[in-house]
Phi, psi and omega in degrees: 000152170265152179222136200283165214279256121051310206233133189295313163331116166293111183283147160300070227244101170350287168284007156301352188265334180285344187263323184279015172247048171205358154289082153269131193301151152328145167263202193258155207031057167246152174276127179273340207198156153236147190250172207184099172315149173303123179316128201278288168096092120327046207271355185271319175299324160321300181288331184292283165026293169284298204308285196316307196281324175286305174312343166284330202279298180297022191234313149335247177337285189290351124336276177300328177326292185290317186300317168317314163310320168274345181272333161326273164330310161303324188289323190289305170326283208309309147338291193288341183283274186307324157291339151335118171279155200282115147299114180259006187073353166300127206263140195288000000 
């Protein structure tokens, strides 16, 4: 029977009779366990990873920047160019 920190008295715990009467041995040569190394914790693959994924982003974005910066610029040229009064080179 278990017995609680607290109380000297051995407690009653229901399901204890029920869990050791579902407790069966195994038969001989089944597998009981695998053993499975500890898991790992990466944290320098973490860290290149985001970098690597933010430097593509940012090369992205200034990219998308310049092009956007140059159809600008080509839109206002063409524009002002067309709106522009006719020069004849004469000088007053």
């Amino acid at each position: 029977m278990y017995q609680s920190i607290d109380d000297p008295e051995p407690a009653h715990y229901s399901r204890s009779e029920v869990l050791s009467l579902l407790i069966v041995d195994p038969p001989p040569g089944s597998v009981t366990w695998i053993k499975v190394e500890r898991p790992v914790f990466d944290l320098v693959g973490v860290i290149v990873s985001s970098l690597s994924l933010a430097l593509i982003l940012f090369l992205l974005a200034l990219f998308l920047g310049c092009l956007a910066g140059l159809g600008i610029i080509r839109y206002r040229r063409r524009h002002e160019a067309e709106n522009a009064p006719l020069q004849l080179g004469l000088s007053p």
